[in-house]
C-alpha positions in Angstrom: 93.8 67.7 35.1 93.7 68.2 38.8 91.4 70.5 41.1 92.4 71.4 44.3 90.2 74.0 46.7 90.3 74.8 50.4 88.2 73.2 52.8 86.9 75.0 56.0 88.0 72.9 59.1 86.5 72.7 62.5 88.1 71.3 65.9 86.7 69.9 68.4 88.5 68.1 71.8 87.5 64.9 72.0 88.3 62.4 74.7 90.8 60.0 74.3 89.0 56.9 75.6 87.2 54.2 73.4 83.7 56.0 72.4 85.4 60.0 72.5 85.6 60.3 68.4 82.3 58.3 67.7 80.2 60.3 70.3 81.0 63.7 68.2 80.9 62.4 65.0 77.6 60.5 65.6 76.3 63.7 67.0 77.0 65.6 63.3 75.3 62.5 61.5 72.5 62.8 63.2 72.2 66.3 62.7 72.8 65.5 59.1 75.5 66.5 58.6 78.3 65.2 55.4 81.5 65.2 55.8 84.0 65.0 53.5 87.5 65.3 55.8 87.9 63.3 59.5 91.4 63.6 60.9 91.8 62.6 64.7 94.7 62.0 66.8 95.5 62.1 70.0 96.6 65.4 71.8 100.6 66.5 72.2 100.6 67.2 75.7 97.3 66.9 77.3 96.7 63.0 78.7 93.7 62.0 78.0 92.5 64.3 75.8 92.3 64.1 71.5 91.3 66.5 68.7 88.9 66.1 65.9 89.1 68.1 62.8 85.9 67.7 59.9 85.2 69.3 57.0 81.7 69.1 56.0 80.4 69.6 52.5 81.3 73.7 51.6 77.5 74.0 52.7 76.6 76.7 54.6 73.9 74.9 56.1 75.8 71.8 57.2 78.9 73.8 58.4 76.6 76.0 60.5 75.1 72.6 62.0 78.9 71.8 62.7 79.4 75.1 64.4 75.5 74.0 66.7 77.7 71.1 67.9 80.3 72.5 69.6 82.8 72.7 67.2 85.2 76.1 65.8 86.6 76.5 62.6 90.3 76.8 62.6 92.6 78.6 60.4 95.3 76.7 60.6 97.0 74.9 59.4 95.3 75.6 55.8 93.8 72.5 54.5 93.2 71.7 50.8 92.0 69.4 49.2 93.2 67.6 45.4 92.2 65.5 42.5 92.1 64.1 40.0 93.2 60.5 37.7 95.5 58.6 39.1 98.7 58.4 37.4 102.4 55.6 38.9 104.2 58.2 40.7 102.1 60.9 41.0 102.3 61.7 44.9 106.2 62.0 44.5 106.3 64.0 41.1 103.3 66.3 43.4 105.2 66.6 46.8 108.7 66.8 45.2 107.4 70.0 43.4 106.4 71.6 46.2 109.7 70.7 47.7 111.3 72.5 44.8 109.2 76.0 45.7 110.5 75.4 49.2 106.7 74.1 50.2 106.8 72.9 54.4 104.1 70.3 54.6 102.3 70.1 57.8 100.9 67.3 56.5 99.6 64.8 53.7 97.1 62.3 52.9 96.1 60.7 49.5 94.3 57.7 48.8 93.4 56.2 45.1 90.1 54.7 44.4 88.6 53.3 41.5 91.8 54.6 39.4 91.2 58.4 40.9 93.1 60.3 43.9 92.2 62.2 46.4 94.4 64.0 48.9 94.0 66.8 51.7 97.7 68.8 52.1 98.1 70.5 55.3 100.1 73.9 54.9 100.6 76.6 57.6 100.5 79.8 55.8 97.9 80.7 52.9 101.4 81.8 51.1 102.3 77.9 51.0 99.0 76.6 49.9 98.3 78.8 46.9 101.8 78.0 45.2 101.2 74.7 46.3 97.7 75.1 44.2 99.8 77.2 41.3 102.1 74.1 40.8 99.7 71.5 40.7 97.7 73.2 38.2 100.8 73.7 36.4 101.8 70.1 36.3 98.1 68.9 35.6 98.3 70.9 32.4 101.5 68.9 31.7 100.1 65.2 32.4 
């Protein structure tokens, strides 16, 4: 059984110097703020410059504190995020049926701990991520 549910994302420019991430993210901890998704990278094209994308809890509370700080939600690219027991194989049996419905990742991340995964899939249209949601639950009811 997996779950998988959209998470509201937030950017923020960051600079891309030793401190530029920690300052903002420091700022939404002290604020008290949870978050459940951190992506950074550097940005294409602009020198010295990164981004920051969070996800705090789905709290209103905590995502308006995010907001306070600075930074926007986005809308893309579509971020969900996925569960569940962790089986040998799983992220390719996953990705290669979303290949299959003619899913473009923008991106992927999955980690297992303690014998469970977790993964955030970037899409970039809404179209993308709810067959991407359809299938999973599909092979979840098949595992």
């Amino acid at each position: 059984m997996f779950k998988m549910y959209r998470v509201h994302v937030y950017h923020i420019a960051v600079d891309d110097k030793p401190g530029g991430t920690a300052a903002k993210l420091k700022a939404l901890a002290d604020a008290g703020v949870h978050l459940e998704y951190v992506h950074s990278e550097r940005a294409d094209g602009k020198a010295g410059s990164g981004d920051l994308l969070v996800a705090p809890r789905q709290v209103k509370a905590e995502m308006d504190l995010v907001k306070k700080a600075g930074f926007h939600e986005i809308q893309e690219p579509i971020v969900m995020r996925f569960e569940g027991d962790d089986k040998t194989g799983l992220g390719g049996r996953v990705t290669m049926e979303w290949e299959k419905a003619g899913i473009n990742l923008h991106g992927l991340m999955m980690a297992v701990v303690n014998g469970r995964f977790v993964g955030y899939a970037q899409f970039d249209h809404a179209d993308d991520a709810n067959k991407a949601a359809h299938l999973l639950a599909q092979l979840g009811s098949q595992e």
